[in-house]
Every structure is written in C-alpha cells, then in structure tokens.
C-alpha atoms as one frame of an Amber mdcrd trajectory, in Angstrom:
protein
   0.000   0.000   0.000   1.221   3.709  -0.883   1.623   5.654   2.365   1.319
   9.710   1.585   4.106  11.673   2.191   3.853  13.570   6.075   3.943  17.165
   5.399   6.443  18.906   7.481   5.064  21.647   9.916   5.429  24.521   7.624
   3.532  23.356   4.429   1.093  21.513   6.806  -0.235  25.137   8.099   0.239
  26.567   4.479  -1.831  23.961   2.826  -4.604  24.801   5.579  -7.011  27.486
   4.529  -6.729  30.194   6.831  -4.190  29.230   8.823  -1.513  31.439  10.162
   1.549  31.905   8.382   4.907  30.775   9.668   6.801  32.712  12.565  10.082
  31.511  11.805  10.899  34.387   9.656   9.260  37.083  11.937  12.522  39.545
  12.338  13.690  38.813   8.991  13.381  42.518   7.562  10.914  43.023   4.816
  11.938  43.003   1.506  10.513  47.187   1.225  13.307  47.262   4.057  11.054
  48.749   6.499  11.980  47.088   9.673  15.150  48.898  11.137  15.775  46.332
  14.291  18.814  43.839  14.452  17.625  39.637  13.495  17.381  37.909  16.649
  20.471  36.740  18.406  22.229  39.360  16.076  23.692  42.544  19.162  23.444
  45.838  17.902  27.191  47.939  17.222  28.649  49.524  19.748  28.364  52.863
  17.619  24.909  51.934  17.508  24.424  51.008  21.225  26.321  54.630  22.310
  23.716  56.543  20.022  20.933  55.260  21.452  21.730  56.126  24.893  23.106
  59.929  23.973  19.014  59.540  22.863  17.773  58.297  25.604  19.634  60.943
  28.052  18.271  64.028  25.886  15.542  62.110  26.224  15.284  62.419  29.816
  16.569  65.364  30.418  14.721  67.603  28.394  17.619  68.889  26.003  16.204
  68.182  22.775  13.087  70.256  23.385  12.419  73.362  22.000   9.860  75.976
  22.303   9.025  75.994  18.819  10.276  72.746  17.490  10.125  73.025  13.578
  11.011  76.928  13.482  15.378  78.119  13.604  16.376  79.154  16.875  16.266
  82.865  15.921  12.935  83.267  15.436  12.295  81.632  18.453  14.573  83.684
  20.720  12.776  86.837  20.553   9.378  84.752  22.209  11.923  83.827  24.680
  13.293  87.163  25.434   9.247  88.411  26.069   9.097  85.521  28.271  11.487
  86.613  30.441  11.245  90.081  30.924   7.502  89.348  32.090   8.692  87.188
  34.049  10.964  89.360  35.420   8.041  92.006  35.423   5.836  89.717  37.703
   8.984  88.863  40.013   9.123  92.490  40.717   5.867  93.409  41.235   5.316
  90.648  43.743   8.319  89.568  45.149  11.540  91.068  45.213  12.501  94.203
  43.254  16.326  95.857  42.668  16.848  99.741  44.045  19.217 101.870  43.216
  20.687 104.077  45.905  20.663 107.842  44.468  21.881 109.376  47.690  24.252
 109.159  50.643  21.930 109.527  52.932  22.170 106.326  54.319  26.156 106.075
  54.091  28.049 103.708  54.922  25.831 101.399  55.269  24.362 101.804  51.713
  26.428 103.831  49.326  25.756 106.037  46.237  25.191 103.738  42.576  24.532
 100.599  45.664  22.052  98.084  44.742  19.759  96.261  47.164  17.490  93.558
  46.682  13.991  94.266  48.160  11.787  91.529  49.738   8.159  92.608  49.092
   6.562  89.549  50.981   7.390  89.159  54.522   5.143  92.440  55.668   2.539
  90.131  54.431   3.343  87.639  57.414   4.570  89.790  59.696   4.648  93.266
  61.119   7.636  95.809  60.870  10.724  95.616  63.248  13.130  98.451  64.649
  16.527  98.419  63.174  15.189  96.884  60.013  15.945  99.033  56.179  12.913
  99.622  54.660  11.904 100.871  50.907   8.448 103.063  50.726   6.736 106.167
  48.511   7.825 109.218  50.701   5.468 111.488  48.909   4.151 114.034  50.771
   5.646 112.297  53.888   9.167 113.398  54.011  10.987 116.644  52.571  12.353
 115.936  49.414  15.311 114.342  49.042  15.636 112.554  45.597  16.628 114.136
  42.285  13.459 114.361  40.166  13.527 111.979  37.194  13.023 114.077  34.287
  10.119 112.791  31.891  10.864 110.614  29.086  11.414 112.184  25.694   9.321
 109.545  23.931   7.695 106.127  24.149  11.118 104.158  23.561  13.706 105.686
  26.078  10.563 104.795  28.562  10.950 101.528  27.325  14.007 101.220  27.997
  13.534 103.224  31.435  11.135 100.304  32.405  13.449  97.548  32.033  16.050
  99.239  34.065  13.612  99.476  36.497  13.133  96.042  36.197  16.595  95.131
  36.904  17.760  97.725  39.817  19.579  99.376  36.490  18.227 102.948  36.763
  16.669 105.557  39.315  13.849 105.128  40.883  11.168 107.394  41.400  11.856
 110.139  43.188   9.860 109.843  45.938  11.060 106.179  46.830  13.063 106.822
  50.145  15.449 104.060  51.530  15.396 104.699  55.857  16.326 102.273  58.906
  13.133 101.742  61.022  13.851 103.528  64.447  10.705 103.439  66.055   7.605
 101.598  65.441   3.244 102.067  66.781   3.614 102.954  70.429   7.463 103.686
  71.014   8.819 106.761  72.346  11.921 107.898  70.693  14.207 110.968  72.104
  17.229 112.432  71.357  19.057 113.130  73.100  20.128 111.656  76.339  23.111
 112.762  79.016  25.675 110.926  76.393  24.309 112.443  72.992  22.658 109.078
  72.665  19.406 108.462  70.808  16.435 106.434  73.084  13.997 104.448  72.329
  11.659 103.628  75.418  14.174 105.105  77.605  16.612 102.389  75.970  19.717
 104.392  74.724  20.716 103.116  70.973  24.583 102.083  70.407  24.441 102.869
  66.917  28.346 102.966  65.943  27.845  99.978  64.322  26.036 101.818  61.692
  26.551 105.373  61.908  28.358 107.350  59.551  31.554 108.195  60.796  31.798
 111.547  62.768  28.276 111.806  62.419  25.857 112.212  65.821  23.251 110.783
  66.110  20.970 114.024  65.801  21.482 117.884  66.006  17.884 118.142  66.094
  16.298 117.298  69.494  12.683 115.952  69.464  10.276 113.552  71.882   8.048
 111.567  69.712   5.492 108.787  70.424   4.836 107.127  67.021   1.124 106.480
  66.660  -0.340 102.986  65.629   0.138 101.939  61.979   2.719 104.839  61.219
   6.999 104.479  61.855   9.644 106.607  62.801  12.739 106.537  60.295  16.048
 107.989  59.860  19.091 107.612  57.673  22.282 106.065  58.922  24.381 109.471
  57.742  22.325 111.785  59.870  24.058 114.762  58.605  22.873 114.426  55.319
  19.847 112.336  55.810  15.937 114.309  54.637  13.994 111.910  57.343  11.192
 112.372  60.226  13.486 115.111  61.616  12.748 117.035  58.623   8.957 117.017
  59.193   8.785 117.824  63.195   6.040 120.419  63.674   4.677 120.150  59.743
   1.331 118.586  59.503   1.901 114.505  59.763   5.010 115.382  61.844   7.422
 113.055  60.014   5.568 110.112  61.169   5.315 107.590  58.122   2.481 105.305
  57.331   3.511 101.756  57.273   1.035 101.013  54.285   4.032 103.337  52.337
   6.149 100.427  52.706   7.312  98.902  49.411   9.328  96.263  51.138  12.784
  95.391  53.420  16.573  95.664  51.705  17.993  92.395  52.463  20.979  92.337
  50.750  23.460  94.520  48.865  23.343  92.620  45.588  25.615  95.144  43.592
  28.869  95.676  43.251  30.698  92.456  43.852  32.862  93.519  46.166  30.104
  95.065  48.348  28.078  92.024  48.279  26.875  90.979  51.926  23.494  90.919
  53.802  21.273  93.984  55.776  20.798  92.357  58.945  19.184  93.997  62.027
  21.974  95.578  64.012  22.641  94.084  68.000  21.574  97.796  69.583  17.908
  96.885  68.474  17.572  93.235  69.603  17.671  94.722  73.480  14.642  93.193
  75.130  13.643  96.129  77.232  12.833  97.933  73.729   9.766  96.474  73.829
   7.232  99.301  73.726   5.461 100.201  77.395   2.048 101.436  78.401   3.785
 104.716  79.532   5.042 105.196  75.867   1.740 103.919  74.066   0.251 106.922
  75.789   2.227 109.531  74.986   3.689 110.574  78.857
C-alpha cells in the first residue's frame, strides 16, 4: 500500500485554509526594508548602542526640546526674550525688586550707585521691626530728598527706562526713600540723652555699628510717640539724611504710614565687592525695647 508523504510543519499550516503563516521568519526585515531592528540573536554595534543612549539621556533630560520645534532658533529667541522680561516684570511686582541708591543719605551702610534687593513679601506675614531698612513712597511724607527723574522724551527711552527698572539698572522714582526703622506704633523715641545718645523707650541706641563716621546721632532734638500703623525713620548718615526730623512740627510730623512700605533691603546685591546681607543691628535686639504702656500713651 502507498503511504502519503507527512507534510512537514510549515507546508502543513500553508496547505490549511486560513491558517496562520509561519513565525520563523518574523525579524527577517521586509523586503521594502522597512523594519530597522537587528535579526534575533544578532547585538546591535557599539556605535549603535552609544547613540541610542546619547538619545535616551536628551531624552530624559529635556535637552532636545524646543519651544518651537520646527522653526530656527532665531525666530524663536525673541518669544523667549518676552518671556522673560515678564517674568521678570511679575517677580518684581510681587516679590523682590532691585533699588538703586541715588543718595548718601544712608552712608556707609548703603552707598551712592549701591544696589539692594527688596523683599516685598514678609510684611505680608509679619509686622515691621526696629533696626530693620525699609523701601516706601515718601510722597508728601518726608521733605524731598531725591533728584526728580526728568520725563521721558518719547515712548522708547521709557521703554528702555522700564526695564532698568526692572533690573535695579536705573533711578527710581523720586519719591522712593530708603530709611532704617527707628521706632515703630507705640514707642517713644528721644534724642538726646546725658551721652548724645538716641532712646527708644528710655533704651539708649549704640548705633556705631552703623553710623556714619563723625556723624551724631541728631542735632535736632525731638520727643516723639509714634502712633499705631505709622513708623519713625532715619538715615544712617544723619548729617545728610531728609527723614522724620525734617517734618517735626509740619502737619503729619514726620511720622510715616507703614502702608508706604514697598518692602525690606535684604541684601546689597551690587557691586561684587560690596556684596553681603542687611541684617538687624545688635543695639535693636535689646529686650527692654519692647514698647510700654507709659510710651503707648504719649507721657
């Protein structure tokens, strides 16, 4: 008797309607050439093996993407540039700006073409404290002090004035005053005492850490009791300081309102070699500062 042939596994499933085709040939690459991996069991270059993982690190860290992905970089820098000046607009406005100190008034502490960084936040949080420097709009407060800033010419130099602005690059406005806090609501301060030395709640102020030299610490005597929600300020170069001194007896009497505050200098941020933090000086930390009944009330 004839026996038939046994089909071997391949032309079994091929002679099958419907069946599935073979597997055997699955990473054999297409004859169109469209599969780009390696056949199985065949490893991958090492040229190969190093350019995929320089792809998978840009990958993963971001490098390869751009803002505008399909556009040259030079058409996307100038999106970039408007990016971060608003940024730099909204960082200002909310949280710390750059002033430029005009004036020696509050020498050597802060010197002429200084910059200080301003923290616009923490009188959000908390209230104001003696010995602290503090930014605010001295308008109609104080005397004048500040060169006017003459009006721009024309809408691009006050462009240009607004992004130095931005940056702590140009003068403020002229009524933006830069003092140390000396009294706050409720204390009494005096000047002078038996050793030429100002008081504050009958506390007497070592202020040589801060005091221009040769300077005292007033010429003008006065007795004030700062009322609630206003501050008592004056410059560290008294000699040449316009502060509450200059407004004893004229309505408001030098007292400032502390809703005038713009914000505390923290820091010297410019030049380099004047670089260094505005802390609160030791003379101020005295406990028995604390404001008294005796001085809320004005005896």
């Amino acid at each position: 008797m004839d026996t038939a042939p046994v089909p071997d596994g391949n032309s079994f499933f091929a002679a099958v309607p419907g069946a599935p085709a073979s597997t055997d040939n699955a990473d054999a690459p297409s004859p169109s050439g469209g599969s780009h991996r390696a056949p199985r069991g065949v490893r991958p270059s090492r040229a190969e093996r190093r350019s995929r993982r320089r792809s998978a690190s840009r990958s993963r860290s971001g490098r390869h993407r751009r803002l505008l992905p399909n556009r040259p970089f030079w058409q996307e820098l100038p999106i970039l540039i408007v990016i971060a000046l608003v940024a730099a607009y909204l960082v200002k406005t909310f949280v710390f700006q750059v002033f430029f100190i005009p004036s020696g008034s509050m020498e050597n502490t802060l010197r002429i073409n200084d910059r200080v960084l301003v923290d616009k936040v923490s009188y959000q949080f908390r209230d104001l404290r003696r010995g602290e420097i503090v930014v605010f709009n001295a308008d109609g407060v104080l005397a004048p002090e500040n060169a006017p800033v003459q009006p721009a010419p024309n809408f691009l130099v006050a462009a240009i004035r607004g992004i130095q602005g931005t940056f702590g690059l140009g003068q403020n406005s002229e009524t933006d005053y830069i003092k140390r806090v000396i009294g706050v609501g409720g204390d009494r301060v005096q000047c002078c005492d038996a050793q030429n030395r100002l008081t504050v709640n009958g506390v007497a102020l070592e202020e040589s850490a801060y005091l221009f030299p040769g300077d005292a610490p007033s010429l003008t005597r006065f007795d004030v009791v700062v009322p609630a929600g206003k501050m008592w300020v004056m410059g560290d170069h008294r000699s040449a300081s316009a502060d509450s001194r200059s407004r004893i007896g004229a309505p408001g009497g030098g007292f400032v309102p502390t809703d005038r505050v713009i914000g505390r200098a923290f820091a010297v941020s410019w030049p380099w070699r004047s670089v260094r933090r505005l802390s609160i000086p030791e003379t101020f930390k005295q406990g028995s500062l604390v404001s008294t009944p005796q001085a809320s009330s004005g005896s």
